[in-house]
Each structure stands twice: as C-alpha cells, then as structure tokens.
N, C-alpha and C positions, 0 to 999 in steps of 0.2 A: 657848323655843319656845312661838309659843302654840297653844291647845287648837287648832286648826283646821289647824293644821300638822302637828302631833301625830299628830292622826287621819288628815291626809292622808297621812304615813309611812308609819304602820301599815298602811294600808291597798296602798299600793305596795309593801311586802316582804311581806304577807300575798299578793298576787297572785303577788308573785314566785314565792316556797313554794310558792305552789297550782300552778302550772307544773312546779318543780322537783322533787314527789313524782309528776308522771307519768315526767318525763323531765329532764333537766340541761343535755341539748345544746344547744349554743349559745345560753346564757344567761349563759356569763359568760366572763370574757376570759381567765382560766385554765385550766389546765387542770382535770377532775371525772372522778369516776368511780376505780376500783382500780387502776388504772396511777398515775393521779396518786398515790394513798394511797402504794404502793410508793415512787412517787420521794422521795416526803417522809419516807423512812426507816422506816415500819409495819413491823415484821416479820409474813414471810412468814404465819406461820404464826400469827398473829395474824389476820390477813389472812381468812384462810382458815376461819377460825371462826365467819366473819359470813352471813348470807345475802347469796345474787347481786342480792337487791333491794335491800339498802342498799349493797353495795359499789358498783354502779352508780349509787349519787346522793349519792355521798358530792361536796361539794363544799367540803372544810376547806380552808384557805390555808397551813396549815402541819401539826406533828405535836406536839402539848401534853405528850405522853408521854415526849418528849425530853428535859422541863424539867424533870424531877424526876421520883422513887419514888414510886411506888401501889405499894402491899401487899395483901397477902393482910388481908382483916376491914376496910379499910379503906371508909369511905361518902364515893360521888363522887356529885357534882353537875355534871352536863353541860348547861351551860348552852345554848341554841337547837341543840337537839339534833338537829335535822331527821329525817332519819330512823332513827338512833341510831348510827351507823358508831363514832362515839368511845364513847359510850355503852355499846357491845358489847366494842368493845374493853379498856373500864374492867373490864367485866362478869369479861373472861377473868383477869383480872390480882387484882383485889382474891377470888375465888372465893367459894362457896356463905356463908361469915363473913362476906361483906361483902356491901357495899349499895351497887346505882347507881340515881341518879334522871336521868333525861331529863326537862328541862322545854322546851317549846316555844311559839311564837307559833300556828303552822299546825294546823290540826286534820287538814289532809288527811297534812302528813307525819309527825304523830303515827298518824293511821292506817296507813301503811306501815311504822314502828317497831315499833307493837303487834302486828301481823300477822310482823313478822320475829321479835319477840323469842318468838314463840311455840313457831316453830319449830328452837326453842333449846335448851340443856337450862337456861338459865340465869336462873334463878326470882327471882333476887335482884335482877331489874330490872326497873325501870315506869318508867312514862311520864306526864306531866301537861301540861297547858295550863297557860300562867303567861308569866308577861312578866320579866324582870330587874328592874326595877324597882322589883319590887313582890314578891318571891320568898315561893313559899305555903307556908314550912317556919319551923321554930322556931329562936331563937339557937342556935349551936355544935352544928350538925346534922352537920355533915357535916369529914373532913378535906382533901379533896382539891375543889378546883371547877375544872373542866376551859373552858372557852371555846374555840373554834377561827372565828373570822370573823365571830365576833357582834360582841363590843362595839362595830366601827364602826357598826353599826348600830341601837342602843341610840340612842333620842332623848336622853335624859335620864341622860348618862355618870357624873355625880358621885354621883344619888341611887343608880344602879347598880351603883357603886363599894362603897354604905355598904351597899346589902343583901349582897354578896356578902360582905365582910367582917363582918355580924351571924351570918352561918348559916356561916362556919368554924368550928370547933372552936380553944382556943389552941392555939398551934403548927402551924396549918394553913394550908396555900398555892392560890393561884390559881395554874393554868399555862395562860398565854392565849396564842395565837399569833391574830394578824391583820394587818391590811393599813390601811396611812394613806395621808391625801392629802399632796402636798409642793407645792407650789404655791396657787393659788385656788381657792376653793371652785367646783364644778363647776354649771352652772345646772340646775334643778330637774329639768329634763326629763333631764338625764344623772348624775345622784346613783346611787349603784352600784346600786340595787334597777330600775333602771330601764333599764339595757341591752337 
C-alpha cells in the first residue's frame, strides 16, 4: 500500500472512531452495543462490570474470550480497544496480579475508556495511543493479546502479524475474532470504515 493510501485509511477509520465514541448507531451493518455483547456469548455478569458507556459502543464482531483461558496475574494486550468493552472485561478475569493494556488508533475513544476505567475499581488497566504495527511495548510483554474486528483493518497485516508475535510471551496466544471479505475487493468509497 502506498504511503498516501496508507494515510488515507488511517484517516477514514480515525473518522470512523471519532463518530463511534459519541454514538455507534447506525454505523455499521451489525449489530453494537450490550445486547449485541450478550448475544456473542459475554457473561452476564461480566457484562455488568463495565460502565453503560462502553457497553453502549461496544462494537466487537465476535467474543475473543471464547477462544481460550485468561487467568488470574495474567498481562493482556487489547489490541484497537475502542473504548475498552474487552479491555474491562480482560481486566475482571486476569484481577488486581494481572495487567491489561488497551492500545488504540482513536484518541476520542481512548478518551471514553479512560473516563470508564476510572470509574472502576480496576487499577490494573490503561490505555495508550499506538497503532498495531508498530506496538509501543517490549519483546514477551504480555501472555494473552486479545483483537476483536481490528486486524481487517490493519493496512499492513504481515508487519502486524510479526509485532503481535514479538510482545507475546513463549507460550502465549492471540484470540482474534473478525470479519473477511469473500468475493471482490469492495471500491474505496465502500471499504468497511466507510459505511
């Protein structure tokens, strides 16, 4: 992809995000929000641990938590964390021994994460600006890296691929759920950041 494509992505899912931390509705073709979380298998009371601000923008395409154990002490990395819906729910599961990071594109729905996780008792999670790409943490940082709808949206999937595998730990997994295209590529003006 070149540099000018690049930036013109970035900047169509950066717009996207910046919509998507007011509000989610009808901005994308699935469904968002805490129903949807439910349907995707969240426990309840999981659920229920998050503030009504992220559970309303939550817009994951699946449920990452399905695909394997988080433990208690364990350090997750939530990759485009939006406004941290997974991120919290990592938070409740690994407890006060462990460590979640939220990294995000969007600065507006990083601000809506910071503002929830405050109102939390759960001190073992922050939040950062950062791009996958380019992840701003050190080799074998973490056990567990969580993705939920990002990586189709990653311009540069391979280099994305090698940093998320530098900052695992050995023996540590990625549980990604997302969404592909099956047919032709879609023309610019309808590429998923742009519904």
């Amino acid at each position: 992809m070149e540099r000018h494509e690049l930036a013109a992505t970035r900047r169509g899912i950066a717009d996207k995000y910046r919509q998507v931390a007011v509000s989610p509705a009808g901005l994308f073709r699935y469904p968002t929000g805490e129903e949807s979380a439910r349907t995707l298998g969240y426990p309840a009371a999981l659920v229920a641990g998050i503030p009504p601000a992220v559970r309303d923008r939550f817009v994951g395409v699946g449920n990452p938590f399905a695909l394997g154990p988080i433990g208690a002490g364990d350090a997750v990395l939530d990759l485009g964390c939006g406004a941290g819906f997974d991120a919290l729910v990592a938070a409740q599961l690994v407890g006060p021994t462990g460590r979640v990071v939220g990294i995000d594109l969007s600065p507006e729905m990083l601000a809506v994460a910071s503002a929830a996780v405050a109102e939390t008792p759960y001190a073992w999670v922050s939040f950062r600006q950062g791009e996958v790409e380019a992840l701003p943490f050190p080799d074998t940082s973490f056990d567990v890296v969580l993705s939920n709808g990002v990586l189709n949206l990653v311009p540069d999937k391979p280099r994305a691929v090698r940093e998320i595998y530098r900052v695992l730990r050995p023996g540590g997994h990625l549980q990604a759920c997302d969404i592909g295209l099956v047919g032709d590529e879609p023309p610019p003006d309808k590429a998923p950041w742009s519904d």
